[in-house]
Backbone bond lengths (Angstrom), bond angles and torsions (degrees), N, CA, C in turn:
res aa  C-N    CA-C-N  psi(-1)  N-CA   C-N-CA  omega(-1)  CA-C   N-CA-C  phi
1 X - - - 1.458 - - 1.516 110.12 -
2 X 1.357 108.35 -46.53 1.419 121.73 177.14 1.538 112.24 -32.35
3 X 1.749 91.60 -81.27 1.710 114.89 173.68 1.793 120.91 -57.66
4 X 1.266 115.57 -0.70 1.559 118.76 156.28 1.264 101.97 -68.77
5 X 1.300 98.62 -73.94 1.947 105.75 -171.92 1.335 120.40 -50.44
6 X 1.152 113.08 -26.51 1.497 107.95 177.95 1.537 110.90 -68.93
7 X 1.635 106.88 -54.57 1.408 132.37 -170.42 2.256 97.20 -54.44
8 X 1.196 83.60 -47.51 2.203 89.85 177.44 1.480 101.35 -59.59
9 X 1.261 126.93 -68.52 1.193 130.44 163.86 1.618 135.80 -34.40
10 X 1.108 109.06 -49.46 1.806 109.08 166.65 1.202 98.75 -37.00
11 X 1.575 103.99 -61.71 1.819 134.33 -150.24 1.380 89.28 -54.46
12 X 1.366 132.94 -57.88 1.503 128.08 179.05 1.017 126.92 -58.12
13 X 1.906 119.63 -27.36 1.401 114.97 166.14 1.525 110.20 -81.23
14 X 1.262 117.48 -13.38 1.419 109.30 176.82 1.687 123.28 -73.26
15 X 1.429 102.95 -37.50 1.477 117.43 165.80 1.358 104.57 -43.08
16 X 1.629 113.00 -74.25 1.374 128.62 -154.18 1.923 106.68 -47.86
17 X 1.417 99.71 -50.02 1.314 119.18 -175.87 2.078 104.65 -68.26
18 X 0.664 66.45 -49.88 2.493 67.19 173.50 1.617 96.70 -68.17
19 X 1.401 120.28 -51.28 1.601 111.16 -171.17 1.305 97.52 -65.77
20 X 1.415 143.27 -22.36 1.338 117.34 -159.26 1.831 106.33 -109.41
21 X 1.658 99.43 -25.83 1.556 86.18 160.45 1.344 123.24 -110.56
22 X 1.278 120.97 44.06 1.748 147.86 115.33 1.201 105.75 -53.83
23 X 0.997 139.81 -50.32 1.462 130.20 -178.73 1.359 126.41 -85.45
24 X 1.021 94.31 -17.18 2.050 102.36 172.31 1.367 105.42 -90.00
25 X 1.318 106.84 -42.72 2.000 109.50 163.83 1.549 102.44 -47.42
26 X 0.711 143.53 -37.54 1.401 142.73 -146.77 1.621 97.14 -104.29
27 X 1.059 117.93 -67.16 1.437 131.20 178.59 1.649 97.22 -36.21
28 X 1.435 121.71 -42.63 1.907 123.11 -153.01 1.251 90.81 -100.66
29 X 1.188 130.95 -6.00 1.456 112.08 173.42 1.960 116.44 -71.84
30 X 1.498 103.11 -16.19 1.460 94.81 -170.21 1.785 90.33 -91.34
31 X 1.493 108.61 140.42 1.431 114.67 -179.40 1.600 98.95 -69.37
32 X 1.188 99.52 149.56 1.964 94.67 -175.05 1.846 100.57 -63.36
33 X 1.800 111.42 -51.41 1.621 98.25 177.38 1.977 121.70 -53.00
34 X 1.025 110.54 4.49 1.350 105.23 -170.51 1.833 77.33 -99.67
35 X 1.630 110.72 -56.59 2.030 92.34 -162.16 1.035 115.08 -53.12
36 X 1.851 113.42 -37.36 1.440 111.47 179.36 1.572 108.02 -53.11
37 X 1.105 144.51 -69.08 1.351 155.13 178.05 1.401 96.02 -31.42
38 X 1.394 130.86 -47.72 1.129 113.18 -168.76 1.710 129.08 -92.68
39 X 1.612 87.14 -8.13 1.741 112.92 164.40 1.471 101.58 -71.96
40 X 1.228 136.38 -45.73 1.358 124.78 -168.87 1.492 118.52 -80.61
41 X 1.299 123.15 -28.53 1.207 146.24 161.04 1.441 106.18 -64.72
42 X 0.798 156.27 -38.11 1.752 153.82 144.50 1.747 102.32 -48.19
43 X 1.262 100.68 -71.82 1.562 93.42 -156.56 1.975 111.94 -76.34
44 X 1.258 113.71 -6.88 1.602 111.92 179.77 1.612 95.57 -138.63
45 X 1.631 100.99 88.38 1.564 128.24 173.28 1.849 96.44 -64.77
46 X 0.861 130.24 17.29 1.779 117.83 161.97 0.856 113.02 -135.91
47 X 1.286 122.68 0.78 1.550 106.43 -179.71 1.873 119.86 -110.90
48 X 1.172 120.74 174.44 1.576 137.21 -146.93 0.781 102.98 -173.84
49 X 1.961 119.54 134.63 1.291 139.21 175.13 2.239 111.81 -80.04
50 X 1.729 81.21 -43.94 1.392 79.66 -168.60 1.603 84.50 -154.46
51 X 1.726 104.51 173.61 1.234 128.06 -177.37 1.329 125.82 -124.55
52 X 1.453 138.85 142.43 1.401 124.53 152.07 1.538 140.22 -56.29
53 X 1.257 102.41 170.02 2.041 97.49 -176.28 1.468 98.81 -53.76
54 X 1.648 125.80 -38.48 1.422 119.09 -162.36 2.141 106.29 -76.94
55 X 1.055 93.52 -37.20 2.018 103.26 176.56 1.102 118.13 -79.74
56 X 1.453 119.77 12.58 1.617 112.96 -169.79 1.714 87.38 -87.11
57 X 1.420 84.06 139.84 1.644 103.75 168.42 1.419 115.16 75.18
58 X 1.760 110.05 12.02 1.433 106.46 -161.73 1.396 102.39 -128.87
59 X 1.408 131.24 154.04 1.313 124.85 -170.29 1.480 124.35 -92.63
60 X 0.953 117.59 -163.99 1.735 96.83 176.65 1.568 106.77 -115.16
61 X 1.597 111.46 142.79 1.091 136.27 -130.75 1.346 132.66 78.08
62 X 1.680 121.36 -2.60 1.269 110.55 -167.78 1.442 130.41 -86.11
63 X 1.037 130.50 -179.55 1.442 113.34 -153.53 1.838 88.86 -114.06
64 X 1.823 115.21 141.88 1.126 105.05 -161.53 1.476 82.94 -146.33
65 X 1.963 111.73 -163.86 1.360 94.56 -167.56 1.752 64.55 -153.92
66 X 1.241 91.60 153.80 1.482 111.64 175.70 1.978 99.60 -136.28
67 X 1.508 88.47 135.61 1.551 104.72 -160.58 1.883 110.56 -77.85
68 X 1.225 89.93 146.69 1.702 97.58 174.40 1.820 119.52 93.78
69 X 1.071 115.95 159.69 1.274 117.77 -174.66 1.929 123.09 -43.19
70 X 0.767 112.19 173.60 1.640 107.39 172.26 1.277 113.49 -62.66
71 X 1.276 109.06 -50.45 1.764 122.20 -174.98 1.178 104.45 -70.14
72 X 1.410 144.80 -38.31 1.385 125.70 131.09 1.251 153.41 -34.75
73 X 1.503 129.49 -6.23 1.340 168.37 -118.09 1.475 107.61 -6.57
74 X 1.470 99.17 77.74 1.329 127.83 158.39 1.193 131.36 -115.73
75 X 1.274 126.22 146.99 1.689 152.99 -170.08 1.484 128.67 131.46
76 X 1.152 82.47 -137.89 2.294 92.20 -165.37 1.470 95.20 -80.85
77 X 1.622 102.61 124.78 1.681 102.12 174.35 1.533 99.28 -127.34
78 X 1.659 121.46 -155.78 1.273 135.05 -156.72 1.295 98.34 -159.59
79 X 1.795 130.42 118.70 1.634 118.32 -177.65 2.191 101.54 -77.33
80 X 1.077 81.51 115.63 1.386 109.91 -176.01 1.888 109.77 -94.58
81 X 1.120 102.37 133.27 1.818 101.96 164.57 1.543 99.31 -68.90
82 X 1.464 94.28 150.70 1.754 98.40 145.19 1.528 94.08 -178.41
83 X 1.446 104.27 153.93 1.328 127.31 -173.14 1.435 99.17 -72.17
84 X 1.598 118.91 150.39 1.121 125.43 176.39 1.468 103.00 -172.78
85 X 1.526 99.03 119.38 1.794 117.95 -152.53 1.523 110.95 38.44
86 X 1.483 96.16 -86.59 1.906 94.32 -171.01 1.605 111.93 -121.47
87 X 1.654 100.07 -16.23 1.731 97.48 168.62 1.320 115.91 -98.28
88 X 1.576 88.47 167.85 1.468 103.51 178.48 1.715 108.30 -95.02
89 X 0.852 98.89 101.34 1.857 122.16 156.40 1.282 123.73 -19.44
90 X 1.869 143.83 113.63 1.761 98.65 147.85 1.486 83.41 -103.81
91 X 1.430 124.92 156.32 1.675 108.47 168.70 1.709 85.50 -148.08
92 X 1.111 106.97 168.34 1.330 122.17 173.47 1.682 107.06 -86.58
93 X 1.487 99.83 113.32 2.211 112.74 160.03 1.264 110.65 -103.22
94 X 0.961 116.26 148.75 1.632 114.86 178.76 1.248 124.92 -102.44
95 X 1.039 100.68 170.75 1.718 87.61 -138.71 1.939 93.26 -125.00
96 X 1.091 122.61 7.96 1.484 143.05 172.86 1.695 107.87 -86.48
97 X 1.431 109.76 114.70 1.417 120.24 -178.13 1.515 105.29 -71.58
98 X 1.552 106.37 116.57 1.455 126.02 -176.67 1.516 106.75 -118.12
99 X 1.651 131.91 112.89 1.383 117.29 -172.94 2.210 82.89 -131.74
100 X 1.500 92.75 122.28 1.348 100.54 160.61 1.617 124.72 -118.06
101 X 1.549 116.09 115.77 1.873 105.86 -146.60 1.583 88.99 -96.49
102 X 1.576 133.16 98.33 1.021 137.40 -163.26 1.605 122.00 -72.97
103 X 1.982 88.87 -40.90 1.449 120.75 167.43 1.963 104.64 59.07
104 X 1.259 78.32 66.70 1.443 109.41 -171.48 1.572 110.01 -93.09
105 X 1.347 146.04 135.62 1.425 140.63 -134.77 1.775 81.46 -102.71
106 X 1.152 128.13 108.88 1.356 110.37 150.87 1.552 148.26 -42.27
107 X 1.484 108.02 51.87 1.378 107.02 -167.89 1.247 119.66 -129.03
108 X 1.632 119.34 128.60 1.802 113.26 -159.34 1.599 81.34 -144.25
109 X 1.606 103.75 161.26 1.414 113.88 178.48 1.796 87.16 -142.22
110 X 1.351 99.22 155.78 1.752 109.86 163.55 1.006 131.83 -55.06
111 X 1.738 97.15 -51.51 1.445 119.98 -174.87 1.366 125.64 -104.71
112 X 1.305 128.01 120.38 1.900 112.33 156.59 1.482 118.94 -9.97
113 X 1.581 111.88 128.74 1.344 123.26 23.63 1.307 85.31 -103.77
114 X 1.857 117.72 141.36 1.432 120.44 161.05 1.494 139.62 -43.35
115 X 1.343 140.64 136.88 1.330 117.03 -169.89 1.578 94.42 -72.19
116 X 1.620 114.93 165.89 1.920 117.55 169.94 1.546 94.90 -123.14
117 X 1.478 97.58 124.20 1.198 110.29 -179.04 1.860 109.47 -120.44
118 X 0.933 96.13 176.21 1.785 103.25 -178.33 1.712 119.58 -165.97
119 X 1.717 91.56 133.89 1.407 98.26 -158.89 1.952 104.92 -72.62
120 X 1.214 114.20 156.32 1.758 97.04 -179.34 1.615 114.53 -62.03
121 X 1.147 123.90 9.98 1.498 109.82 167.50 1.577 123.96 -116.19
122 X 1.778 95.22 27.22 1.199 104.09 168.79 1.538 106.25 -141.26
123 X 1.315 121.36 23.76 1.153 119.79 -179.30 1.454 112.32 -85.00
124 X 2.113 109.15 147.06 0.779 80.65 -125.63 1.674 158.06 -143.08
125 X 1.817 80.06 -148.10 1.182 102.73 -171.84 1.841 104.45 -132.70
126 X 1.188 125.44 173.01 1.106 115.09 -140.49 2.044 80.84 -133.27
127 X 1.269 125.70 173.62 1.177 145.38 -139.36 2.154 93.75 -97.79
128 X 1.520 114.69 93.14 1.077 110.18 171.57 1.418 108.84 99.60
129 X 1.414 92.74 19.84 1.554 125.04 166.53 1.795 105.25 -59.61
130 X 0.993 145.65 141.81 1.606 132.18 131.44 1.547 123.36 -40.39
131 X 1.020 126.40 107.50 1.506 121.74 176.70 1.743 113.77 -109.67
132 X 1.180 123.02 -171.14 1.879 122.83 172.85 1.700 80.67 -140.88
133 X 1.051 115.27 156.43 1.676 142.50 138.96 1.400 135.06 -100.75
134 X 0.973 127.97 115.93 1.599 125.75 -158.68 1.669 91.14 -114.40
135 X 1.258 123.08 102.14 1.404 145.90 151.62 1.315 141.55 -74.60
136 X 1.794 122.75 127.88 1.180 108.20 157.91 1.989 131.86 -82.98
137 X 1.502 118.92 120.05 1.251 120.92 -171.66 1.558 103.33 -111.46
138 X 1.528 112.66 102.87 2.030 94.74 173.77 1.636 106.01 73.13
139 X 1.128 106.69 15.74 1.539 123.96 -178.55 1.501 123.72 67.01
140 X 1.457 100.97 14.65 1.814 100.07 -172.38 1.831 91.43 -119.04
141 X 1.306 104.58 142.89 1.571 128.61 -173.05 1.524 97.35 -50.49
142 X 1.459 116.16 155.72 1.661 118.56 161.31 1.325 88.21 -173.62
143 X 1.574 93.53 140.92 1.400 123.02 176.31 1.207 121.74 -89.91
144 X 1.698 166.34 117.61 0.902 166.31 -13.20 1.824 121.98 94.15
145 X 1.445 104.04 99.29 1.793 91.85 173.65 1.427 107.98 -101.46
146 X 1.292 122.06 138.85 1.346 149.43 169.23 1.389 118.51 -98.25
147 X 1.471 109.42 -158.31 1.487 133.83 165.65 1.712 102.12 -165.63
148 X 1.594 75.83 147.10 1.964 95.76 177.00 1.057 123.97 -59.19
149 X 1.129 136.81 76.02 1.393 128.60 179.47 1.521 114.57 -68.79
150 X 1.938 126.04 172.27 1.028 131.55 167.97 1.319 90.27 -113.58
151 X 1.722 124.70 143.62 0.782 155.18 147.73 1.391 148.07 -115.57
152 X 1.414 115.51 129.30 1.794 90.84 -168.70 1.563 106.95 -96.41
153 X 1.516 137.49 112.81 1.216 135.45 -175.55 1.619 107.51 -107.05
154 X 1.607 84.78 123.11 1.811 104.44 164.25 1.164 139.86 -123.56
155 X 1.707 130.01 143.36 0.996 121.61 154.82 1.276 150.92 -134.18
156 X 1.226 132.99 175.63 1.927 98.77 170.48 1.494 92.70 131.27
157 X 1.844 101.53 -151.29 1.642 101.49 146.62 1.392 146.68 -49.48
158 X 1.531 106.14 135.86 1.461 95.74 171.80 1.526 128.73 -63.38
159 X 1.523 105.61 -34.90 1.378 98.77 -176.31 2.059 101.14 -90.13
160 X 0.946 135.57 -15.55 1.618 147.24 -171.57 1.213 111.46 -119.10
161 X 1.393 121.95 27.01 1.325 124.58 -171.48 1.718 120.59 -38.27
162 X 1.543 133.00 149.78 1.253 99.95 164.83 1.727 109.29 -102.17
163 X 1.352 114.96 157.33 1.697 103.78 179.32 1.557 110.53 -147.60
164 X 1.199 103.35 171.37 1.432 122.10 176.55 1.313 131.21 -157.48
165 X 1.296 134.62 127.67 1.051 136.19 -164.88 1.584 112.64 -85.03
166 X 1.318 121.67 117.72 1.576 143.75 -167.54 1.465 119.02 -120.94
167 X 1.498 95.96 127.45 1.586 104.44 -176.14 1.549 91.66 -95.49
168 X 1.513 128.84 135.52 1.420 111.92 175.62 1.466 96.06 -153.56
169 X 1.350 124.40 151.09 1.910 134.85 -179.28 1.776 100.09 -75.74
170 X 1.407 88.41 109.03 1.668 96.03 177.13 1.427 91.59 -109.76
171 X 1.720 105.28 169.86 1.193 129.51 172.92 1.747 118.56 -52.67
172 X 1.192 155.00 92.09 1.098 141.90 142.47 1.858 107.23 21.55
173 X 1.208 98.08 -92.59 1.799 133.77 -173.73 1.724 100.03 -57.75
174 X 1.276 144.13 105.08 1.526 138.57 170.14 1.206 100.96 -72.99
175 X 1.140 131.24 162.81 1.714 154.26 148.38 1.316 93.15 -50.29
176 X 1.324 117.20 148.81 1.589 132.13 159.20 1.901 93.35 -79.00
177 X 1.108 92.96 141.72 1.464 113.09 -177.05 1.183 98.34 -101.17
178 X 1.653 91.25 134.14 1.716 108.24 -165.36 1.598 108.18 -57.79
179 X 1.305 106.34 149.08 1.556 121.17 163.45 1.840 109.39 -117.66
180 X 1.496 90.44 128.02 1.687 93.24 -178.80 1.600 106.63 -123.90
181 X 1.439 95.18 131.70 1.358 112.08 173.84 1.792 119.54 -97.27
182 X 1.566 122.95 143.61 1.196 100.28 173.86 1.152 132.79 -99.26
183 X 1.090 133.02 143.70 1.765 144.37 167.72 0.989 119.74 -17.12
184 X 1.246 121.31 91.48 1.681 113.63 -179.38 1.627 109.74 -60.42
185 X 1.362 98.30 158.43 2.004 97.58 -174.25 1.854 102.53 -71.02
186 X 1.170 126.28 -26.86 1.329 123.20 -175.25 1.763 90.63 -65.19
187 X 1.025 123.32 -63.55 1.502 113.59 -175.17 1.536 109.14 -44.24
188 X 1.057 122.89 -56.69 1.144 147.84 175.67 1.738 94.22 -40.79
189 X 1.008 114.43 -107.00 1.590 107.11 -173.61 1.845 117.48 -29.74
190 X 1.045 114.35 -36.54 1.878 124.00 -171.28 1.666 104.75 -84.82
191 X 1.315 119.28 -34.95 1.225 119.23 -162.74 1.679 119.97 -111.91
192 X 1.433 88.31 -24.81 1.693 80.86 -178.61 1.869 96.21 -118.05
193 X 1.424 121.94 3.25 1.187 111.79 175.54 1.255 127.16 68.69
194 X 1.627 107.77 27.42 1.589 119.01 165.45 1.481 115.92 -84.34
């Protein structure tokens, strides 16, 4: 009777002790400069470290335009915050309803060998293929030609990510990849009211 209770009991300090440094594991995964960044970004809704080529000079909420077709992720945007590593962001998102139904197999593993999956406008078809994309923009259809790219797509954990390797119809033409400049403190004091 003795050695039950003891043996139930360990077992309960063993739980207690794994659930609680489960939670300190969990807690240490966020780098402290990322919480701080993300404490200030919660608690001071106007303010921004730096901006993109499309938000320079522009305030937040403003209405901006990001270059190139839709299927490129181009059009009418809005300079928006968003966190990025440890600064605060304004960059231009767009603000035009874009739905592309790829109908992509939901399937990822941890480990090698990756599953290979493929979106339906590359099925198939083989890597650098010609493809089209047929999109919803503003809710009316548009057609779009691409090429098949390989891609490796992940998600999940950072360090246990799950992934899968995807053939999918990308844009020909890339987006210019944002360039961010930082906030001078005169802006900074006049504009965001620090």
């Amino acid at each position: 009777m003795t050695t039950a209770l003891n043996i139930r009991l360990g077992a309960s300090i063993l739980g207690a002790t794994l659930a609680l440094l489960s939670c300190n594991v969990s807690a240490d995964l966020v780098i402290p400069e990322v919480a701080e960044a993300q404490k200030r970004f919660q608690d001071n809704p106007d303010i921004f470290d730096q901006t993109d080529q499309y938000c320079t000079d522009k305030t937040l909420d403003a209405v901006c335009t990001l270059p190139g077709t839709v299927f490129e992720g181009g059009g009418k945007g809005q300079c928006k915050r968003e966190l990025t590593d440890t600064k605060i962001s304004l960059q231009c998102q767009r603000t035009e309803s874009v739905e592309i139904d790829r109908k992509i197999p939901d399937t990822f593993s941890i480990d090698p060998p990756f599953p290979n999956v493929t979106d339906r406008f590359c099925a198939k078809k083989k890597a650098q293929d010609t493809c089209s994309v047929t999109l919803s923009h503003n809710g009316k259809q548009e057609t779009y030609d691409g090429v098949c790219e390989e891609l490796r797509d992940e998600q999940g954990y950072r360090f246990r990510p799950q992934v899968r390797l995807l053939l999918s119809c990308q844009p020909v033409k890339k987006a210019p990849e944002r360039v961010y400049t930082p906030v001078s403190t005169v802006r900074k004091l006049f504009s965001q009211g620090l």
